[in-house]
C-alpha positions in Angstrom: 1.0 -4.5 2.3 1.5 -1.3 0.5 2.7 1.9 2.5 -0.3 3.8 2.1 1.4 6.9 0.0 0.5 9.2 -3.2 2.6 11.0 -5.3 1.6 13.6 -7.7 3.2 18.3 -12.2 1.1 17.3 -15.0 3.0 15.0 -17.7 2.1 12.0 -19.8 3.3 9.9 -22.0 1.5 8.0 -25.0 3.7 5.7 -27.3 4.6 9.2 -29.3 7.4 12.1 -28.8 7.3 13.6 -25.5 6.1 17.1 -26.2 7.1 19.8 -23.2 4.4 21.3 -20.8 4.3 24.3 -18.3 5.2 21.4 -15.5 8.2 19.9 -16.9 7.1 17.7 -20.0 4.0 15.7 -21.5 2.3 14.6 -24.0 -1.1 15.4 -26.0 -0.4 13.3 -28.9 -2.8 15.7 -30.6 -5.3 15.1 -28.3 -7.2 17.9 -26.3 -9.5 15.5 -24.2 -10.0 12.5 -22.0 -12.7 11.7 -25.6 -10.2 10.9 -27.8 -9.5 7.2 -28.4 -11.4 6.5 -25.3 -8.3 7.0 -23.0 -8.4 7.9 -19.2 -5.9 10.4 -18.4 -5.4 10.2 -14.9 -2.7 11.1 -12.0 -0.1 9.2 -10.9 3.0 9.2 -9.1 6.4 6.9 -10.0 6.7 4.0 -7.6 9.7 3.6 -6.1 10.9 0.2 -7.6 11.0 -1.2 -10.9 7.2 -3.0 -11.0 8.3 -6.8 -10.0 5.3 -8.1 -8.0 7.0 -9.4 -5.6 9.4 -6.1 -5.2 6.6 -3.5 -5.1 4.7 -2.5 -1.6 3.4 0.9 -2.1 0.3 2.1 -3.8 1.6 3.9 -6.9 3.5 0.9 -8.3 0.7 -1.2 -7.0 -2.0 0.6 -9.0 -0.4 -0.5 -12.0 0.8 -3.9 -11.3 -3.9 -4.4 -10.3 -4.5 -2.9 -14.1 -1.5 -4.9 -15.4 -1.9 -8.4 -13.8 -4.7 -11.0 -12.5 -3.8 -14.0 -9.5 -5.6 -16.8 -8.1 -7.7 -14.4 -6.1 -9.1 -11.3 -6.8 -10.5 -8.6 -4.7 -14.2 -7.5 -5.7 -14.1 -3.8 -6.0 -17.6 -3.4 -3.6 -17.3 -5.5 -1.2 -13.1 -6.4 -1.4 -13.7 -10.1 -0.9 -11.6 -12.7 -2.2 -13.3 -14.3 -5.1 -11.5 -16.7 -7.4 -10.1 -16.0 -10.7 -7.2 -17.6 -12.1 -8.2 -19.9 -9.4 -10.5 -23.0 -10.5 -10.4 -24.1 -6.7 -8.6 -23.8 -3.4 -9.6 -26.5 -1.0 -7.7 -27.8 2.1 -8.4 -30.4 4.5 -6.3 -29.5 7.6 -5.8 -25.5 6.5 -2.0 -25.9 5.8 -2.0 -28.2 2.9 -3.6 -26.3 0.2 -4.2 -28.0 -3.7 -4.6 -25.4 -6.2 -6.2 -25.7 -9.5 -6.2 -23.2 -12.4 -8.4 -22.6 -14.7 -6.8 -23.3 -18.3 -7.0 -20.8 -21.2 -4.8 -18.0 -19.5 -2.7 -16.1 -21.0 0.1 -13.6 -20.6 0.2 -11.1 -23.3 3.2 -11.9 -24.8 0.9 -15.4 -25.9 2.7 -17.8 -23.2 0.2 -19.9 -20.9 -0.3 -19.2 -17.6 0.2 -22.7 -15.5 1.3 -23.7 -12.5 5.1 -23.1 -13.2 4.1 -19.4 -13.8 2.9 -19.3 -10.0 5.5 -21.8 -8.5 8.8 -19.5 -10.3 7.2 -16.3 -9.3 6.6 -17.2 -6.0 10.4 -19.0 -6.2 11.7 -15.8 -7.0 9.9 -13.8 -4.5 11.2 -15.3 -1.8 14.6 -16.0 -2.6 16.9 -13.8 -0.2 19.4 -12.9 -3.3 16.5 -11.4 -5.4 16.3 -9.1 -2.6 12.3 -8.8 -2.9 10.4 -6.0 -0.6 7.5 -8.6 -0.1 9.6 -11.8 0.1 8.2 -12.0 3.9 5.0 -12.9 2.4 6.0 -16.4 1.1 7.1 -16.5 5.0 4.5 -19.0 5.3 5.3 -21.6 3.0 7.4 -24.4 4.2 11.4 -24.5 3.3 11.0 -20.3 3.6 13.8 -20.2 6.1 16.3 -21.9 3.7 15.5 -19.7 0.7 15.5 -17.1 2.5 17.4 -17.5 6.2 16.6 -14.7 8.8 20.2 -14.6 10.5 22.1 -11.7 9.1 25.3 -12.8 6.6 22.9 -16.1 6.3 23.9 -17.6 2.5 20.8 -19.6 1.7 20.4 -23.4 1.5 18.1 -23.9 -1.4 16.8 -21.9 -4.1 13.1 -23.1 -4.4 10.5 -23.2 -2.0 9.9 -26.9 -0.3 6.5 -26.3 0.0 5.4 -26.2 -3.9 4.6 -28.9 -5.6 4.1 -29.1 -8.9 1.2 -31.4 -10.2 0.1 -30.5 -13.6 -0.2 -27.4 -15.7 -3.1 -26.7 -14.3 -2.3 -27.9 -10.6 0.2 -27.5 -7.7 0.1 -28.4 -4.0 1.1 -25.6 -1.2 2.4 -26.9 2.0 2.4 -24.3 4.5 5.2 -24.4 7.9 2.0 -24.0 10.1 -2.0 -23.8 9.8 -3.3 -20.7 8.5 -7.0 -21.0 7.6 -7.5 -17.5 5.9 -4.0 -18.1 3.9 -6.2 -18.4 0.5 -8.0 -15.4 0.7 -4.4 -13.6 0.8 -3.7 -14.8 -2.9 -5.0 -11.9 -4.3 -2.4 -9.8 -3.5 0.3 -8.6 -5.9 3.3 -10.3 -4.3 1.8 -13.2 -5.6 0.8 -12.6 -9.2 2.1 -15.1 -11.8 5.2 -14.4 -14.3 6.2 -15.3 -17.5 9.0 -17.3 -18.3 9.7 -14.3 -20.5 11.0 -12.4 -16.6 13.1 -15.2 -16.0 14.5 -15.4 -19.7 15.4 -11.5 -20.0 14.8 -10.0 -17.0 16.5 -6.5 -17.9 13.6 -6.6 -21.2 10.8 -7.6 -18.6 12.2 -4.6 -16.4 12.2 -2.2 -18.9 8.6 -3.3 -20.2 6.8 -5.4 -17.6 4.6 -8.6 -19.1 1.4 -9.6 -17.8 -2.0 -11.5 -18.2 -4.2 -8.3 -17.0 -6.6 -6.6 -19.0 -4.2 -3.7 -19.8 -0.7 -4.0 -21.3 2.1 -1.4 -20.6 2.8 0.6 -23.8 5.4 2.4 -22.7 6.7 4.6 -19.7 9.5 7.3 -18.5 10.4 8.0 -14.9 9.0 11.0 -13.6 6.8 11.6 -16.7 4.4 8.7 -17.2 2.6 5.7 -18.3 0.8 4.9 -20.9 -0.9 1.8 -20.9 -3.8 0.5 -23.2 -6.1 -2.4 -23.5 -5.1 -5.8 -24.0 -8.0 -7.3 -26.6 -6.2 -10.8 -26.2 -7.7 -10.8 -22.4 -9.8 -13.2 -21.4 -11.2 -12.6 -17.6 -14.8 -11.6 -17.0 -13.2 -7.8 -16.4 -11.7 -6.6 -19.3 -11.2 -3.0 -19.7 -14.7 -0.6 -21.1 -12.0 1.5 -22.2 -9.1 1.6 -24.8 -6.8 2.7 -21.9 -5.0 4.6 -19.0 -2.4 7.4 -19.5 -1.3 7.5 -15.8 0.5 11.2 -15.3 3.2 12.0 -12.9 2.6 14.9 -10.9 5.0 16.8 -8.4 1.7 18.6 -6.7 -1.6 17.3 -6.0 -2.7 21.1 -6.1 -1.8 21.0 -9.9 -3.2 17.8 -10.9 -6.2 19.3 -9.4 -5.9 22.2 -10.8 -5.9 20.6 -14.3 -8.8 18.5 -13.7 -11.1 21.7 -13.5 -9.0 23.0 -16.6 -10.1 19.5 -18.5 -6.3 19.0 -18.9 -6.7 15.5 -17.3 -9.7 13.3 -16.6 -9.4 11.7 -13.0 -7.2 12.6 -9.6 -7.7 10.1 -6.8 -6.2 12.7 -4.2 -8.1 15.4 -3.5 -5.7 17.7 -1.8 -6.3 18.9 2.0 -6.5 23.0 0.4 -9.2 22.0 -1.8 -11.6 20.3 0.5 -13.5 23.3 1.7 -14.3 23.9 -2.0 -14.7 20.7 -4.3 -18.3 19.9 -3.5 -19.0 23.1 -5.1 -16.7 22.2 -8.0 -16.8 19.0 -9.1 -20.6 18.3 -7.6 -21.3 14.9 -7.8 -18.0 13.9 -10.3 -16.3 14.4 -6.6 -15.9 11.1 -4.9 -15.8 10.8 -0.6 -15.9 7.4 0.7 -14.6 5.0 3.5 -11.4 3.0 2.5 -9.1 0.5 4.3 -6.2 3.0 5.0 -4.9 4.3 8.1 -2.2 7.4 8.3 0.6 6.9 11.0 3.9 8.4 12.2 6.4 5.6 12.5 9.7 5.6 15.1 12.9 4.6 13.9 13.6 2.0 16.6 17.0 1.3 15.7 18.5 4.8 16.0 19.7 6.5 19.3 16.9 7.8 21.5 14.5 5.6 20.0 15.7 1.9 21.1 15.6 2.6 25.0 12.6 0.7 26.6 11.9 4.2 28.6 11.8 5.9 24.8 8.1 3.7 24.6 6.8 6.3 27.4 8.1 9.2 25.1 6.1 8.0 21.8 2.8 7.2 23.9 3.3 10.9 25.0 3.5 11.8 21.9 0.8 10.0 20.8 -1.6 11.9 23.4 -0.6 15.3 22.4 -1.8 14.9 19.0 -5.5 16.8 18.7 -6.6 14.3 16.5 -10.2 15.8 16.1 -9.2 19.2 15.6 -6.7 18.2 12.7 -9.1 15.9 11.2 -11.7 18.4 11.2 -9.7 22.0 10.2 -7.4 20.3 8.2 -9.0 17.4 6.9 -12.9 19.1 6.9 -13.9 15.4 8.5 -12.8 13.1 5.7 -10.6 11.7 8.1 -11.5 10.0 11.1 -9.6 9.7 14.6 -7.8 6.5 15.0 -8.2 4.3 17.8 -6.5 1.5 16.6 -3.9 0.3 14.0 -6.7 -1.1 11.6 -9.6 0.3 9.9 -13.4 0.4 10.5 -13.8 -1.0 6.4 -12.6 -4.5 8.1 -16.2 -4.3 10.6 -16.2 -5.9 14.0 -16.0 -9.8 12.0 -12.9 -8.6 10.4 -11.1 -7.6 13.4 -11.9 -3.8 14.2 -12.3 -2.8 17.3 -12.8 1.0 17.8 -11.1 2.2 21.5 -8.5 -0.4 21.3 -6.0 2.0 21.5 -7.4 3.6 24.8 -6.0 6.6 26.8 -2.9 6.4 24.2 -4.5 7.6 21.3 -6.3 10.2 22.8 -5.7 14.2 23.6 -4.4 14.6 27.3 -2.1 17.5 27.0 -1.3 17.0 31.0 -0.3 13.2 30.7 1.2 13.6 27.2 3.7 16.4 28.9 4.0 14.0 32.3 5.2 11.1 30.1 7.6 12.4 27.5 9.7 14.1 30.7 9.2 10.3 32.3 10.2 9.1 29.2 13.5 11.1 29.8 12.6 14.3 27.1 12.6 14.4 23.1 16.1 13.0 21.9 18.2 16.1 21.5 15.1 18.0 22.9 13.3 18.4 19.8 12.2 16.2 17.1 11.7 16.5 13.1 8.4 14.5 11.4 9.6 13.3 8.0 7.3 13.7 5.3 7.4 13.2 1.3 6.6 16.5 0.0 5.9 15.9 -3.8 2.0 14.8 -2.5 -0.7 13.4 -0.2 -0.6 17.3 1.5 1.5 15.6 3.9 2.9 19.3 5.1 0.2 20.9 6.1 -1.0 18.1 8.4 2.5 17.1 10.0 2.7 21.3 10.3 -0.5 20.6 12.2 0.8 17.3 14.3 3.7 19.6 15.7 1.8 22.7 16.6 -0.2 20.3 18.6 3.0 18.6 19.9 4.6 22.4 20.7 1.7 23.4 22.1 1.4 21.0 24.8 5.2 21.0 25.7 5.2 24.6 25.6 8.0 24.9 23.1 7.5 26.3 19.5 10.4 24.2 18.1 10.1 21.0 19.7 8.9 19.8 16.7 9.1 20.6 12.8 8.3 18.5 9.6 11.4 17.6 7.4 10.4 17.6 3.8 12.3 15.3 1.4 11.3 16.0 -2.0 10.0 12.9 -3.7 8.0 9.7 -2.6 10.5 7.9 -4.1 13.6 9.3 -2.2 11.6 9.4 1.5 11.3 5.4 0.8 14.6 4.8 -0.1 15.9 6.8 3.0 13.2 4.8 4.9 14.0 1.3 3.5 17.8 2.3 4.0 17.5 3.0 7.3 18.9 6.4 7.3 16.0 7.9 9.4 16.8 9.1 12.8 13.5 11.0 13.8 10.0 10.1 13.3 8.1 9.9 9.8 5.0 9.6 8.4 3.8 6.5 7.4 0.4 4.9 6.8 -1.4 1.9 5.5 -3.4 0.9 2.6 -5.0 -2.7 3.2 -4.0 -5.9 0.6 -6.8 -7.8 1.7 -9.5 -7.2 4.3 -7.9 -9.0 7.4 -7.0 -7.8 10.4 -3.6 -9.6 9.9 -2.8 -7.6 7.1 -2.3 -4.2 9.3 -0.5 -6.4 11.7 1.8 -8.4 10.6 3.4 -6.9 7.6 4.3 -3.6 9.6 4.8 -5.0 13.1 6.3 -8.6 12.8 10.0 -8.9 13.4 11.5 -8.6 10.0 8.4 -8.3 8.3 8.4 -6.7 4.8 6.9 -3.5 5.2 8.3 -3.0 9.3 9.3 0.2 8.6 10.1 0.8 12.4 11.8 -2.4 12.5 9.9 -2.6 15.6 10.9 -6.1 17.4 8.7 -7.8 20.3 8.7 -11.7 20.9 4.8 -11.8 23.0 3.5 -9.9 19.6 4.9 -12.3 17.2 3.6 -15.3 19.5 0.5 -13.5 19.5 0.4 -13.6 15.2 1.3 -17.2 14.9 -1.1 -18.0 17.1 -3.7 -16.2 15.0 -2.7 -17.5 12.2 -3.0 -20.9 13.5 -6.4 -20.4 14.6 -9.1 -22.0 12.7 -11.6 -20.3 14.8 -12.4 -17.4 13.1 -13.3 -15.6 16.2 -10.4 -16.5 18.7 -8.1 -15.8 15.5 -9.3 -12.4 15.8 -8.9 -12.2 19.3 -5.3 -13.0 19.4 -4.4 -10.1 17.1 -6.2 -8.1 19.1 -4.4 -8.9 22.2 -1.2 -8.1 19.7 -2.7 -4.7 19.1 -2.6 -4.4 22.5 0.9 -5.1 23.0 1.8 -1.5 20.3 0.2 0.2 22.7 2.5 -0.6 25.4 5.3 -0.4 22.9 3.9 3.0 20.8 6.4 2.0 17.5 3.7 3.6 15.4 1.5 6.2 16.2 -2.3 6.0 14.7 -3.5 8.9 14.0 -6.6 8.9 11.3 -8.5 6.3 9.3 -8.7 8.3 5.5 -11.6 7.8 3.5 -10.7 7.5 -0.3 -11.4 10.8 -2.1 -11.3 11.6 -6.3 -12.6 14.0 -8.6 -13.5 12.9 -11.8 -14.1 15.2 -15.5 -17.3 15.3 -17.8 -15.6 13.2 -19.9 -16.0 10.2 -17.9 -18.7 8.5 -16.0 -18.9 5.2 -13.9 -15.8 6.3 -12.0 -15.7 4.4 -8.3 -13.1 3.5 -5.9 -12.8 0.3 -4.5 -12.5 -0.2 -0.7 -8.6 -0.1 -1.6 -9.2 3.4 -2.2 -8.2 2.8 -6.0 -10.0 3.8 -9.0 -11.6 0.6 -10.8 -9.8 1.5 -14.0 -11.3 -1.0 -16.1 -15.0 0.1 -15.6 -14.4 3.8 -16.5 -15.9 4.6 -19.5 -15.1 7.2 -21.8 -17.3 9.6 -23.8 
């Protein structure tokens, strides 16, 4: 459930002196190309928590925790479905008792085992409410959840493990879930629920500082704002260990500069191809430039708590709003049609069986500069009279498009300062105002899929209390409506019922949709076999390196 964002001024770091650059520091270690000692040097962006699995729910942090880590599921980078890994079985007879066997012979890199306890503390951890976790809402599902983890504000918890884990054998455990939820195993893939090494729970401050896995990569070292190196783990076992030697991921300020660099052969691979350079990469990169459908959506969220927002009327306002956004225009001038208008709060990667449904949205989502005007005055006006869109402006070329949202906006009220973007200046400091509340005006937001199902755009953003509700949007027929799906066995009526949830934001607008993004990278001559997965993620461990 990671906040579909990307971050990008050229530094790295490799396990050597960091040697100053023209954009604030890096590091060649003597090296002048993505050649030597068969090392990817690609663009990154700091994440904005320290990289506990369970604490990070955004794409740069997420990127490394999928190099860095394996689970009990893992998501094949063609098609995205859940195939097993650590996972030797998942089987359940009533689709809320789940056993779980693991395949033996795991390792994390530090040499412990990887058993059941590895899975059973992690997930322990994860949800307990005084570790504070960003994605403790996932373990929502398993039974004893509300005394780990109690929802009533103040709330001291009760217990300190999960009732719903049982421990078998090193290589077993039993999952009682607090109601039926038939697709809960092909969730395990996720990060939130990787395994950790007793090593986190031992010295947590050493784990922090340089994070332990059983992936095919281990972290070699990393500075805030700079970079991370990270390099090949040859104890790894899996069946996809890295054709590489490893991954310097560089921090960059401006996608427009990591892009820049790529045609200079300074780096090797930029996953974000910024919105200025669209008209022209075809003829740059030729076919090294990658353009493909991905399982993210781009939104502008509402802070329903502050005042203007929380008023039942305000819902008129934001479905206004919503209409006097020319999404075709933007997607086409600004975007030169790697976007793609959205009419719902999923993606089209997910297909009709996975719960798409193109239109959902109806009238809401689309242009009506008459009824978008007719609704914010029913709505009772913009709060103040004019609004701000919040944006990270470190990457993503989040200004020129929210620029673009409000001369739509200004245009159809007639008013050239209804609406302006509000910069902040990292990814890291727009979250933190975001997860601390402190937005009173809209922001942009998005979506980057954890696992192909239609309950993964819903619930995570939209539940009350859910992990990644930025809005902190609240509505008792939409929750029904999830824990019915998730109750469902029928895979069909399951789908259905979120649905009919979706259909419930678009009376209640606490999100706008505006485009489903296709992934997009450029790639250097020094690499080939370069793909993204339907994540919109480079598949690190394929690249290869000449």
């Amino acid at each position: 459930m990671r906040g579909a964002t990307r971050v990008k001024c050229a530094v790295g770091v490799l396990a050597v002196a960091l040697v100053a650059t023209a954009c604030g520091g890096g590091s060649d270690s003597g090296s002048s190309g993505g050649s030597s000692g068969g090392i990817v040097r690609a663009s990154w962006g700091d994440p904005q928590n320290p990289l506990e699995p369970a604490d990070t729910n955004e794409v740069q942090g997420g990127k490394v925790l999928d190099m860095v880590f394996r689970g009990l599921k893992k998501y094949d980078p063609k098609t995205a479905k859940a195939e097993n890994m650590i996972a030797q079985s998942i089987t359940s007879t009533d689709a809320q008792n789940f056993d779980i066997k693991i395949k033996p012979g795991w390792k994390f890199s530090n040499g412990e085992p990887v058993t059941s306890d590895s899975f059973i503390n992690a997930w322990n951890y994860g949800a307990d409410l005084r570790n504070a976790q960003l994605n403790a809402f996932f373990f929502a599902q398993i039974d004893g959840y509300s005394q780990v983890h109690p929802d009533a504000t103040g709330a001291k918890p009760t217990a300190t493990k999960l009732s719903g884990l049982t421990k078998v054998s090193d290589t077993e455990f039993k999952v009682k879930l607090s109601q039926k939820f038939s697709l809960w195993p092909d969730t395990l893939g996720y990060a939130a629920f990787y395994p950790l090494p007793q090593a986190f729970f031992t010295d947590h401050a050493a784990w922090l500082r340089k994070p332990i896995g059983n992936g095919p990569y281990e972290i070699s070292s990393y500075t805030k704002g700079t970079g991370m190196s990270l390099r090949k783990w040859t104890g790894y076992r899996g069946p996809d260990a890295a054709v590489n030697n490893g991954v310097d991921l560089r921090v960059y300020t401006d996608n427009n500069t990591a892009y820049t660099d790529l045609q200079a052969g300074n780096i090797d691979l930029v996953d974000d191809i910024p919105a200025t350079q669209l008209r022209n990469v075809k003829s740059d990169l030729g076919s090294r430039y990658i353009n493909e459908p991905a399982g993210i959506i781009q939104t502008i969220s509402f802070p329903l708590y502050a005042a203007g927002w929380s008023s039942a009327k305000s819902a008129m306002v934001r479905q206004g709003l919503s209409m006097a956004i020319n999404r075709p225009q933007i997607t086409q001038q600004i975007f030169q049609n790697t976007r793609t208008p959205a009419s719902d709060w999923t993606s089209p990667v997910l297909g009709d069986a996975g719960g798409f449904k193109k239109g959902l949205c109806g009238q809401e989502c689309e242009y009506n500069p008459a009824k978008a005007k007719q609704l914010i005055q029913q709505g009772g006006g913009l709060p103040g009279g004019r609004i701000t869109i919040g944006y990270n402006a470190d990457t993503g070329s989040h200004k020129e498009w929210v620029d673009a949202v409000c001369n739509s906006i200004n245009n159809v009220l007639g008013n050239n300062r209804a609406c302006v973007g509000a910069p902040t200046g990292t990814f890291a400091d727009f979250r933190n105002k975001i997860t601390n509340k402190q937005m009173t005006m809209p922001f942009r937001s998005g979506w980057q899929m954890d696992y192909p199902l239609i309950q993964d755009f819903l619930q995570p953003q939209y539940y009350t209390d859910a992990s990644s509700n930025d809005s902190h949007y609240s509505n008792a027929n939409f929750d029904n409506l999830i824990n019915q799906a998730n109750a469902e066995s029928d895979n069909s009526k399951a789908i259905g019922l979120f649905q009919d949830a979706e259909r419930q934001l678009v009376k209640d607008m606490p999100a706008i949709p505006l485009w489903y993004q296709n992934g997009s990278a450029g790639y250097s001559s020094n690499i080939s076999n370069v793909t993204l997965n339907p994540f919109s993620v480079p598949v690190y461990n394929e690249i290869k390196v000449h």
